[in-house]
PDB file with one MODEL, atoms N, CA, C and O in Angstrom:
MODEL        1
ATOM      1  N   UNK A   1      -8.022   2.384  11.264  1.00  0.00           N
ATOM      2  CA  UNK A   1      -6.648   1.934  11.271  1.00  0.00           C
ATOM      3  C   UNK A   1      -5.885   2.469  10.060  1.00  0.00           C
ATOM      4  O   UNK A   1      -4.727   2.886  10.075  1.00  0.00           O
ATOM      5  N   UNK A   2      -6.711   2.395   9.003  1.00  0.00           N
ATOM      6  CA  UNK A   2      -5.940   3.021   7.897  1.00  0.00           C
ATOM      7  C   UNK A   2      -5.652   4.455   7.772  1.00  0.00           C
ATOM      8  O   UNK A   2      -4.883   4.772   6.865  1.00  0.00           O
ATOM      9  N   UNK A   3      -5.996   5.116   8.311  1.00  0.00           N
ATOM     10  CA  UNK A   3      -6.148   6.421   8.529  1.00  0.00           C
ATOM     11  C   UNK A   3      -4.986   6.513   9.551  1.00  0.00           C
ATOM     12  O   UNK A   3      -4.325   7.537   9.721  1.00  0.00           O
ATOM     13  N   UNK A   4      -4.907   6.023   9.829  1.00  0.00           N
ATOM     14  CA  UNK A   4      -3.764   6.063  11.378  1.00  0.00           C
ATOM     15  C   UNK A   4      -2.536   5.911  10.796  1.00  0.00           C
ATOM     16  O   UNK A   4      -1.802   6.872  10.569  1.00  0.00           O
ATOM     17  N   UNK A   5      -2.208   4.582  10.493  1.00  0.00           N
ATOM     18  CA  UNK A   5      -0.977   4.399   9.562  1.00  0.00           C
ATOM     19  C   UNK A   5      -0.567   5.509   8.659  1.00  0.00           C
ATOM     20  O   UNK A   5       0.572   5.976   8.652  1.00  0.00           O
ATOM     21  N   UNK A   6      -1.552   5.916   7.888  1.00  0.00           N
ATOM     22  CA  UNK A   6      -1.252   7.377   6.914  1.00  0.00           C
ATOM     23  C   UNK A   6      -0.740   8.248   7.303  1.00  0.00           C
ATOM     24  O   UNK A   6       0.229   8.847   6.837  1.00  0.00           O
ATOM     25  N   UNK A   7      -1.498   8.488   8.480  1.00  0.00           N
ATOM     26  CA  UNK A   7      -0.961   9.698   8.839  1.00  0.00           C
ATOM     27  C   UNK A   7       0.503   9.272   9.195  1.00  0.00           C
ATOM     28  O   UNK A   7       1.393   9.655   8.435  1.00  0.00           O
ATOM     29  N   UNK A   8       0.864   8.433  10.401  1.00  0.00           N
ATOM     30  CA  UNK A   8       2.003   8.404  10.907  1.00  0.00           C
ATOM     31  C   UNK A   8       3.365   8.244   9.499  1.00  0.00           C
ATOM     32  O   UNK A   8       4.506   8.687   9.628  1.00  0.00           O
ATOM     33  N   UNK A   9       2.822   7.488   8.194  1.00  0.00           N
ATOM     34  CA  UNK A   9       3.672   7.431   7.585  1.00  0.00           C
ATOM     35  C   UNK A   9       3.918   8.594   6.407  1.00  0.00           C
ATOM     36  O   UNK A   9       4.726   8.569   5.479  1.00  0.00           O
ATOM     37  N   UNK A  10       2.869   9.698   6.792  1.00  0.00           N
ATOM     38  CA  UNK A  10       3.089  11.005   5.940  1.00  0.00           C
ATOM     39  C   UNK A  10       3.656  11.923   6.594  1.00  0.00           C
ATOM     40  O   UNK A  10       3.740  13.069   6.154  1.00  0.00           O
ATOM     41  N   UNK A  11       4.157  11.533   7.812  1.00  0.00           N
ATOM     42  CA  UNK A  11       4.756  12.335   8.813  1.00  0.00           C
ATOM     43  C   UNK A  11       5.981  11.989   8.830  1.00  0.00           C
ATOM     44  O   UNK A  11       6.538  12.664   9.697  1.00  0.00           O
ATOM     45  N   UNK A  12       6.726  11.268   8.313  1.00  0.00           N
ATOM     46  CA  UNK A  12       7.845  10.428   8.469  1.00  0.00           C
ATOM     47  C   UNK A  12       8.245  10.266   6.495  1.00  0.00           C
ATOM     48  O   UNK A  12       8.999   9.295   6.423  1.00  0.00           O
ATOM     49  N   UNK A  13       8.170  10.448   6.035  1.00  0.00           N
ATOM     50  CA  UNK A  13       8.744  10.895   5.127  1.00  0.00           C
ATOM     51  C   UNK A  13       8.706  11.978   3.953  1.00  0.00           C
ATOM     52  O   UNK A  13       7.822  12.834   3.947  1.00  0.00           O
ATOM     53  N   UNK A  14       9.534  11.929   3.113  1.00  0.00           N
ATOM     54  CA  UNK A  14       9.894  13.374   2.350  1.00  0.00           C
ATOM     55  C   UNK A  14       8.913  13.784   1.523  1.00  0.00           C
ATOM     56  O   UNK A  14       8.645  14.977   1.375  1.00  0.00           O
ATOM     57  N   UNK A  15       8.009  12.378   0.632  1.00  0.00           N
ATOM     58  CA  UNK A  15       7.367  12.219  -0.628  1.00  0.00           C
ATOM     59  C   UNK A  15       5.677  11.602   0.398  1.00  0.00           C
ATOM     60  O   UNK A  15       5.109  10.513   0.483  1.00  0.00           O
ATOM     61  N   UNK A  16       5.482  12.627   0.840  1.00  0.00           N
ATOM     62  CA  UNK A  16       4.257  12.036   1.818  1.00  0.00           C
ATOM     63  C   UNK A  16       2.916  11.778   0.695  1.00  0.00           C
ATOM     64  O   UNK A  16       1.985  11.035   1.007  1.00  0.00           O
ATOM     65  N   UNK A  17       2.967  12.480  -0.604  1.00  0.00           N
ATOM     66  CA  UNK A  17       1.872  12.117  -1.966  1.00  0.00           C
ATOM     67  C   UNK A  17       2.208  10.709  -2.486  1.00  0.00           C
ATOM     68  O   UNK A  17       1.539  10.114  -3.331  1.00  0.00           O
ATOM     69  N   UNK A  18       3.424  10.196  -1.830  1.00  0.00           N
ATOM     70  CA  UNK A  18       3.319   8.515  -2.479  1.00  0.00           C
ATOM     71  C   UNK A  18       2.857   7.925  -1.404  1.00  0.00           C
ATOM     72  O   UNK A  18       2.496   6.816  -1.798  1.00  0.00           O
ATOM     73  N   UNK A  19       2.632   8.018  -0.154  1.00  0.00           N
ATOM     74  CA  UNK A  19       1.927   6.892   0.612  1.00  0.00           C
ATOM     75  C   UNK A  19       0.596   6.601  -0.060  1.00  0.00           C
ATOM     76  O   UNK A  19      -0.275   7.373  -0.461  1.00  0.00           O
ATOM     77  N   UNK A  20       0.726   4.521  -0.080  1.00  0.00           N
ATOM     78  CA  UNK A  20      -0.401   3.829  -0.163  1.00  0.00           C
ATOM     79  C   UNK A  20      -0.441   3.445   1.344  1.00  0.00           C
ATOM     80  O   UNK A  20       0.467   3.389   2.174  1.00  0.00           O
ATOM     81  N   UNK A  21      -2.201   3.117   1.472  1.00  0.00           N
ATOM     82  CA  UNK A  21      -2.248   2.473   2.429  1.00  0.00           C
ATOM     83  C   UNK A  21      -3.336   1.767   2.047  1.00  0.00           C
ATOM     84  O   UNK A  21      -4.151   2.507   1.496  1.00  0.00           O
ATOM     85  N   UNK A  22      -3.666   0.701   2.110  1.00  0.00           N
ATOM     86  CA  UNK A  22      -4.899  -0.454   1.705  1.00  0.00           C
ATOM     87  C   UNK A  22      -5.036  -1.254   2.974  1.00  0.00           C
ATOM     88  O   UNK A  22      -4.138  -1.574   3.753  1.00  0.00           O
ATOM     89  N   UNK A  23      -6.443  -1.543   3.044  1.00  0.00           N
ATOM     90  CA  UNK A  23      -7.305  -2.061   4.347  1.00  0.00           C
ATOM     91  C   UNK A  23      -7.828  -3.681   3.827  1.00  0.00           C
ATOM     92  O   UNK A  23      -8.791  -4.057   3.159  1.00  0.00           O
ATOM     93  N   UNK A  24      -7.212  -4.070   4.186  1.00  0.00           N
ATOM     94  CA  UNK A  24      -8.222  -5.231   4.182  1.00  0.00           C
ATOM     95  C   UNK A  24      -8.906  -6.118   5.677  1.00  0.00           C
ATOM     96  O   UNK A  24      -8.335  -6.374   6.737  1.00  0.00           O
ATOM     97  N   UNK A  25     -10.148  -6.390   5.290  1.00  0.00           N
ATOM     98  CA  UNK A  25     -10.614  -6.948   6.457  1.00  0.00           C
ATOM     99  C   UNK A  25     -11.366  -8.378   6.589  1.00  0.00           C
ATOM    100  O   UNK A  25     -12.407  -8.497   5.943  1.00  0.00           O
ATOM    101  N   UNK A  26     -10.927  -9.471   7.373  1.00  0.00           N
ATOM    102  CA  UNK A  26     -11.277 -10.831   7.367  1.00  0.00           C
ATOM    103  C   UNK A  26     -11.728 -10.977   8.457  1.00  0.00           C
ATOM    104  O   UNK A  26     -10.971 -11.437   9.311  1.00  0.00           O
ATOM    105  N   UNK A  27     -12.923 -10.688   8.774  1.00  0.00           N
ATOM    106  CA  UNK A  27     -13.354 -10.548  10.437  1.00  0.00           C
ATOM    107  C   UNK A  27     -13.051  -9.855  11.270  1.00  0.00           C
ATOM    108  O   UNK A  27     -13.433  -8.726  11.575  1.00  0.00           O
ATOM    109  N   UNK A  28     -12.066 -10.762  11.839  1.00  0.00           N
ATOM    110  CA  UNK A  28     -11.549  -9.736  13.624  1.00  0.00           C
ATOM    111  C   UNK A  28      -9.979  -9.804  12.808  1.00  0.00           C
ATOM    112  O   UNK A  28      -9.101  -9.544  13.631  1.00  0.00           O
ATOM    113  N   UNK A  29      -9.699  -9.940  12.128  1.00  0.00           N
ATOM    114  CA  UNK A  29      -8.820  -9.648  11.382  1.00  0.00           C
ATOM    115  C   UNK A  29      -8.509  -8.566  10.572  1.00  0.00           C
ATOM    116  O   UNK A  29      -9.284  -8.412   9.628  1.00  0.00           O
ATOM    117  N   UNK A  30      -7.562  -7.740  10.673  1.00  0.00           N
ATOM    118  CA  UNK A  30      -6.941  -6.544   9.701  1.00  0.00           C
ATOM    119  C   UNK A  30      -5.858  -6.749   8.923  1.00  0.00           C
ATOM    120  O   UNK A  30      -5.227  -7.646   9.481  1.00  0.00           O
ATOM    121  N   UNK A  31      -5.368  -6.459   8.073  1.00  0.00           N
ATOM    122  CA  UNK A  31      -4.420  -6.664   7.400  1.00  0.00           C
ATOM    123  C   UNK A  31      -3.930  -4.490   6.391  1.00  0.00           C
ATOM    124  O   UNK A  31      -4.448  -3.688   5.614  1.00  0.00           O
ATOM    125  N   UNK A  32      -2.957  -4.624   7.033  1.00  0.00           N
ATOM    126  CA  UNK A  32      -2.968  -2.981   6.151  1.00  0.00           C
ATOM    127  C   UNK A  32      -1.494  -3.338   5.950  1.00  0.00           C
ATOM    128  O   UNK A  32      -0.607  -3.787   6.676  1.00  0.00           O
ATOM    129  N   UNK A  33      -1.627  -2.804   4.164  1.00  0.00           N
ATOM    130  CA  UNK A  33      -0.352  -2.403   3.695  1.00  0.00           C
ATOM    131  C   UNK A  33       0.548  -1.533   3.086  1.00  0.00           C
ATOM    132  O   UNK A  33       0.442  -1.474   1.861  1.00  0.00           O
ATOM    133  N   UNK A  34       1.610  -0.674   3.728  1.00  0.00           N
ATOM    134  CA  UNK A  34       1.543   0.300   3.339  1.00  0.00           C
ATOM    135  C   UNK A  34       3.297   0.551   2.241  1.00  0.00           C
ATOM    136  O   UNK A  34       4.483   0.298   2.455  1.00  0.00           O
ATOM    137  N   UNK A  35       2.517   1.159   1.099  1.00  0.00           N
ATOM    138  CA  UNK A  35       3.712   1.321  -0.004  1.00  0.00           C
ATOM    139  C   UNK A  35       4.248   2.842   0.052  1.00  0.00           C
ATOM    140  O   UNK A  35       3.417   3.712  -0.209  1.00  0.00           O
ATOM    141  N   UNK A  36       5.164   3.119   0.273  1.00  0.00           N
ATOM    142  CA  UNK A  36       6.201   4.214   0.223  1.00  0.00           C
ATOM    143  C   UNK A  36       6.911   3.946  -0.837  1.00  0.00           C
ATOM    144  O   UNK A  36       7.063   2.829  -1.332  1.00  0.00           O
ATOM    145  N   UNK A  37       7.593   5.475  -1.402  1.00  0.00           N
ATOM    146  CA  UNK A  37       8.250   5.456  -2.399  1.00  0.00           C
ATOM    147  C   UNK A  37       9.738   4.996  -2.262  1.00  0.00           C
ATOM    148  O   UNK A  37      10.088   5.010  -1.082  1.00  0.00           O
ATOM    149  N   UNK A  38      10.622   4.629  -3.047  1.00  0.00           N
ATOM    150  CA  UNK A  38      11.690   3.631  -2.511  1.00  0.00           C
ATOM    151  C   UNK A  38      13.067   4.711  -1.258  1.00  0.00           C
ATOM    152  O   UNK A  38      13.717   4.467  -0.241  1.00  0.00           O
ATOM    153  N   UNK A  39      12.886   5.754  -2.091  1.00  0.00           N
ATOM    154  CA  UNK A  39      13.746   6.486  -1.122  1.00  0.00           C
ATOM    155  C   UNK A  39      13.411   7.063   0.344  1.00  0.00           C
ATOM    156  O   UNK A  39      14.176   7.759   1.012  1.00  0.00           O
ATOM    157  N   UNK A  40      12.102   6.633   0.723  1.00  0.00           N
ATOM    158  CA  UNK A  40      11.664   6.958   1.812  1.00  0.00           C
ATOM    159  C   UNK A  40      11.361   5.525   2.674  1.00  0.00           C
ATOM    160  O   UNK A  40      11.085   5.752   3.852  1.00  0.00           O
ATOM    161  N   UNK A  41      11.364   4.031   2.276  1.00  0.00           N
ATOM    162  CA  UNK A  41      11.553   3.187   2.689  1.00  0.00           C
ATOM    163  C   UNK A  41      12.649   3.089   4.139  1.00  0.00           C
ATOM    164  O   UNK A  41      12.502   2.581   5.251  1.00  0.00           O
ATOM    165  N   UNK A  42      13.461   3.636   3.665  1.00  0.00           N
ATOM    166  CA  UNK A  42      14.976   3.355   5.238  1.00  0.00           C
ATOM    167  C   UNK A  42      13.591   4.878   6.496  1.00  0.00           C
ATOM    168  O   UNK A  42      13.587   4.882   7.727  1.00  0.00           O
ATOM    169  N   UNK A  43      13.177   5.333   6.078  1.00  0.00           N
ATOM    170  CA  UNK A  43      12.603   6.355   6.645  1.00  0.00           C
ATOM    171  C   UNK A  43      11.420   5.514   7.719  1.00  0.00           C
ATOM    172  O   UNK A  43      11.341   5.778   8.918  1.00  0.00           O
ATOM    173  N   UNK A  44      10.736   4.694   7.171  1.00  0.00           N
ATOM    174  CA  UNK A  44       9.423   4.223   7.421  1.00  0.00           C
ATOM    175  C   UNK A  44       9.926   3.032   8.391  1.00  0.00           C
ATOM    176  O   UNK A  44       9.256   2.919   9.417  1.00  0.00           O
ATOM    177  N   UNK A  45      10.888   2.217   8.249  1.00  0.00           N
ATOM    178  CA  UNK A  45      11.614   1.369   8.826  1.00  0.00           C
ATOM    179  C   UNK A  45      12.447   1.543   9.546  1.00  0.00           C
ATOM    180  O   UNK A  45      12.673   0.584  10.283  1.00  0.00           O
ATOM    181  N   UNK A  46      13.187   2.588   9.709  1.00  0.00           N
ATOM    182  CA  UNK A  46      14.329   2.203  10.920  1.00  0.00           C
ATOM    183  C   UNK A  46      15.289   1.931  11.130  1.00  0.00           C
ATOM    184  O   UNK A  46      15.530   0.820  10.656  1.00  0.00           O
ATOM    185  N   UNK A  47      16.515   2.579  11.903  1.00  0.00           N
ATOM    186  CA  UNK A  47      17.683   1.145  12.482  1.00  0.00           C
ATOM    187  C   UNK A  47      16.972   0.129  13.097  1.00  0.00           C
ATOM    188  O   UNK A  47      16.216   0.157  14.069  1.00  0.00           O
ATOM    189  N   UNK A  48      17.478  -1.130  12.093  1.00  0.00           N
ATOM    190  CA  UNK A  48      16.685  -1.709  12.670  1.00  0.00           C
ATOM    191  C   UNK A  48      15.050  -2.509  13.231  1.00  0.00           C
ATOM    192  O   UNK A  48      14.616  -3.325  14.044  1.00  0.00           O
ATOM    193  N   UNK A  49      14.723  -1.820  12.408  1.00  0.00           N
ATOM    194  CA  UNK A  49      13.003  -2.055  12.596  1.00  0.00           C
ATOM    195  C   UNK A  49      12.383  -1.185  13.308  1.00  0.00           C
ATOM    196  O   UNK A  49      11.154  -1.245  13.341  1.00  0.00           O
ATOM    197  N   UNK A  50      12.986  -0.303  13.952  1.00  0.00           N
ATOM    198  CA  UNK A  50      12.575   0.362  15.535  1.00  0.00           C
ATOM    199  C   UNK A  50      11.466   1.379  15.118  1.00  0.00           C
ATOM    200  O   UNK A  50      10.465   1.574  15.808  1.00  0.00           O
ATOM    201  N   UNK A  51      11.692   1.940  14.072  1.00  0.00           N
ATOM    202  CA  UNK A  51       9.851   2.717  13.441  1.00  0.00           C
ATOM    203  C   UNK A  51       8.291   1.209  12.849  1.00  0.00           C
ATOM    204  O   UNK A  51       7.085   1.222  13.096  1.00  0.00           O
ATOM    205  N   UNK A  52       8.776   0.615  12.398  1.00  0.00           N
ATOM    206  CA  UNK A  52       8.241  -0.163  11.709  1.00  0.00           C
ATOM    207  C   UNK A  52       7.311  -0.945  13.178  1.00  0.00           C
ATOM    208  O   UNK A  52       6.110  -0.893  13.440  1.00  0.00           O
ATOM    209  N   UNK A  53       8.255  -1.515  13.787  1.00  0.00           N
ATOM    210  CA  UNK A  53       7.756  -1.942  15.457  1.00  0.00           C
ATOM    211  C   UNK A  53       6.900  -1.119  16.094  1.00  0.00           C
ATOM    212  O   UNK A  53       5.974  -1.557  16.776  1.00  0.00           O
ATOM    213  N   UNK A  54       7.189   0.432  15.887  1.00  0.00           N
ATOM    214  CA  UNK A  54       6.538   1.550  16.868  1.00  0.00           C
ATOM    215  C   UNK A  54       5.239   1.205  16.017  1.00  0.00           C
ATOM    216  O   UNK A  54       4.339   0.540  16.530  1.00  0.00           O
ATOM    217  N   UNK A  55       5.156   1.647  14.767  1.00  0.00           N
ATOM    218  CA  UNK A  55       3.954   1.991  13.888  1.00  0.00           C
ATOM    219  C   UNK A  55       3.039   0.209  14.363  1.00  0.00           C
ATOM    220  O   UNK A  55       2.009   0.292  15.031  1.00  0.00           O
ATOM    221  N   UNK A  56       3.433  -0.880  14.040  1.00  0.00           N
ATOM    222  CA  UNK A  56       3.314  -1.902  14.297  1.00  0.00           C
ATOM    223  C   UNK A  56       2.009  -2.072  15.873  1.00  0.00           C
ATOM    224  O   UNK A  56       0.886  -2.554  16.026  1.00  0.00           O
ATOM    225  N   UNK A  57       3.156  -1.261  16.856  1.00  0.00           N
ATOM    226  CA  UNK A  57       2.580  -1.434  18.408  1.00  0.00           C
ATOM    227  C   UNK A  57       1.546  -0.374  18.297  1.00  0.00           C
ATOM    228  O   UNK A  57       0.465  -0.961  18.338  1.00  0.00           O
ATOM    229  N   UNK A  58       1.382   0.723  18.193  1.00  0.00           N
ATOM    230  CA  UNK A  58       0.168   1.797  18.009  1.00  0.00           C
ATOM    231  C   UNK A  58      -0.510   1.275  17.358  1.00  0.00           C
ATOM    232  O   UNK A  58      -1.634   1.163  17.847  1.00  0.00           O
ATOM    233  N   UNK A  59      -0.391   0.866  16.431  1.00  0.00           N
ATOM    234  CA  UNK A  59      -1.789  -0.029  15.081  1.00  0.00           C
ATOM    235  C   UNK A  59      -2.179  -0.744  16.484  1.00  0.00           C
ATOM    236  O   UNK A  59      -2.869  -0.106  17.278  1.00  0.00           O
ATOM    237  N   UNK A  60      -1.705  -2.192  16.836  1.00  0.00           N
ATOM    238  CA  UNK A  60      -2.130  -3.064  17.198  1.00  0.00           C
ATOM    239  C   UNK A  60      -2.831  -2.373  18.815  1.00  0.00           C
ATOM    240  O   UNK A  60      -3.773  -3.061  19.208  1.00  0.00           O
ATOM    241  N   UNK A  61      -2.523  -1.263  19.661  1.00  0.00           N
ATOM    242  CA  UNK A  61      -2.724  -0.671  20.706  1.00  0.00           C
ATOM    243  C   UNK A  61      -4.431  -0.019  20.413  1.00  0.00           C
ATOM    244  O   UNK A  61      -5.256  -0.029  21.327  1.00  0.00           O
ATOM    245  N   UNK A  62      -4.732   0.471  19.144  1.00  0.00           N
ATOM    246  CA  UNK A  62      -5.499   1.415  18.426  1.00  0.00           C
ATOM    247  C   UNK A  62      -6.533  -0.439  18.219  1.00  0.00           C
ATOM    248  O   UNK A  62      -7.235  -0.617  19.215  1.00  0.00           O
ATOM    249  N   UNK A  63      -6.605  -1.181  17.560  1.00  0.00           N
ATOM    250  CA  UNK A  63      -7.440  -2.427  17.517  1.00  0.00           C
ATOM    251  C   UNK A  63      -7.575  -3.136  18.790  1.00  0.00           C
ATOM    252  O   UNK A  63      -8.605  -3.718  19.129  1.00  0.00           O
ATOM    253  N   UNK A  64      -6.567  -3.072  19.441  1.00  0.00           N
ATOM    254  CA  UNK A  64      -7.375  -4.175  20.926  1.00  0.00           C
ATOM    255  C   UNK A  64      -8.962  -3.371  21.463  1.00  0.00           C
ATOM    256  O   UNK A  64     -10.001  -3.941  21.798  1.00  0.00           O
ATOM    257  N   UNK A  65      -8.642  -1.680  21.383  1.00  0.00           N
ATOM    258  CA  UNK A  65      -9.843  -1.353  21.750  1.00  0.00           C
ATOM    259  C   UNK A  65     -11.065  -1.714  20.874  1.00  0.00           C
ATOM    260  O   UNK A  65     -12.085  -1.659  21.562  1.00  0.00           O
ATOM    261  N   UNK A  66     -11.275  -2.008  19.794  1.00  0.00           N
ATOM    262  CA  UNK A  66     -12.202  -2.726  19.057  1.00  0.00           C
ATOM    263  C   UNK A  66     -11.908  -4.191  18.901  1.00  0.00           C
ATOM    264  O   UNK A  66     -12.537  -4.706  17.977  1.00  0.00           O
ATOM    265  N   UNK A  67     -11.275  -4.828  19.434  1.00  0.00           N
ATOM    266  CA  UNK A  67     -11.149  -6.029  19.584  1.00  0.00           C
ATOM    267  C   UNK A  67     -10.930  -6.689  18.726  1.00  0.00           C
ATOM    268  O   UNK A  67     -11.395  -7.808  18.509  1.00  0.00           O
ATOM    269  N   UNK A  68     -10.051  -5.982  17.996  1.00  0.00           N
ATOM    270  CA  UNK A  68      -9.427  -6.961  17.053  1.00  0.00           C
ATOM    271  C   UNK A  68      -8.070  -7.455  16.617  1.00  0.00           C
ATOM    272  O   UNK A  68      -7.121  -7.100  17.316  1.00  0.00           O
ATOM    273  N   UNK A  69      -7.805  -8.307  15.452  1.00  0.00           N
ATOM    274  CA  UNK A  69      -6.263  -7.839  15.352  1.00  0.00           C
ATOM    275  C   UNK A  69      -5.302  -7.575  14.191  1.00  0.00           C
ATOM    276  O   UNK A  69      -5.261  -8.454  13.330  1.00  0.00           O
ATOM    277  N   UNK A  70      -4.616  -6.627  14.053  1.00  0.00           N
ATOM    278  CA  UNK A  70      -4.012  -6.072  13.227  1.00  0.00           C
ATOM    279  C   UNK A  70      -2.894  -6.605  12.818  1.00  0.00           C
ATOM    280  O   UNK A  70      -2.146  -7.215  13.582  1.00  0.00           O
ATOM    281  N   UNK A  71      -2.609  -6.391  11.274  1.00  0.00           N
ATOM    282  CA  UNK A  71      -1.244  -6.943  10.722  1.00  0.00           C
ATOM    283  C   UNK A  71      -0.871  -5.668   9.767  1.00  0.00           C
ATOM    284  O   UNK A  71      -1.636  -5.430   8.832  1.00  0.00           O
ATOM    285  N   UNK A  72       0.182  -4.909   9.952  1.00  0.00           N
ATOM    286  CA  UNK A  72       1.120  -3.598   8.976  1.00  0.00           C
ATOM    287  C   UNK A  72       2.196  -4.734   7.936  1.00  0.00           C
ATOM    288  O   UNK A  72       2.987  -5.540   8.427  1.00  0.00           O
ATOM    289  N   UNK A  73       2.072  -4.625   7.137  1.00  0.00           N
ATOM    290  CA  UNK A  73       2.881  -4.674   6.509  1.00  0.00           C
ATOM    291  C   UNK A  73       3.681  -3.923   5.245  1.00  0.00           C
ATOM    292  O   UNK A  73       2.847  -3.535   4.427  1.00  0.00           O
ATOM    293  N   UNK A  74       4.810  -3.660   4.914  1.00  0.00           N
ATOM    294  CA  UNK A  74       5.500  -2.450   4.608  1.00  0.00           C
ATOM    295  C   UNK A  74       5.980  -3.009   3.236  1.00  0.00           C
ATOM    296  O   UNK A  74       6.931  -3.791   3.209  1.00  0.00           O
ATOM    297  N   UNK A  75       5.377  -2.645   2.156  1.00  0.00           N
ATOM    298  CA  UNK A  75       6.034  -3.382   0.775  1.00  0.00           C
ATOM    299  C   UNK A  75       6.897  -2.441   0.436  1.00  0.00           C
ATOM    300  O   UNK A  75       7.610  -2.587  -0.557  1.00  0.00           O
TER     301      UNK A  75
ENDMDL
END
């Protein structure tokens, strides 16, 4: 999952050497959070939310097949 997020969020903005992405795992639980640099923030997010949602639905599409469940969150 973390690997996934990376990529999609080094693809989507300017400063792709500042993506963080950190994994954490609590069972069937995921938790990933990913830090962009501030001027690439409106990039990673969206009008709207509408990237943040996409990245969001592929994460969570990418864990049902291992049966689990995922949380992105975008600091």
């Amino acid at each position: 999952m973390k690997d996934l997020v990376k990529f999609i969020a080094q693809s989507l903005v300017e400063f792709p050497q500042q993506v963080v992405v950190t994994q954490k795992e609590d069972g069937d639980n995921i938790t990933i959070e990913l830090k962009v640099a501030p001027e690439d923030m409106g990039k990673v997010i969206g009008k709207h939310g509408k990237i943040a949602r996409a990245i969001r639905c592929v994460t969570k599409a990418a864990a049902s097949k291992q049966d689990k469940h995922v949380n992105v969150e975008i600091l």
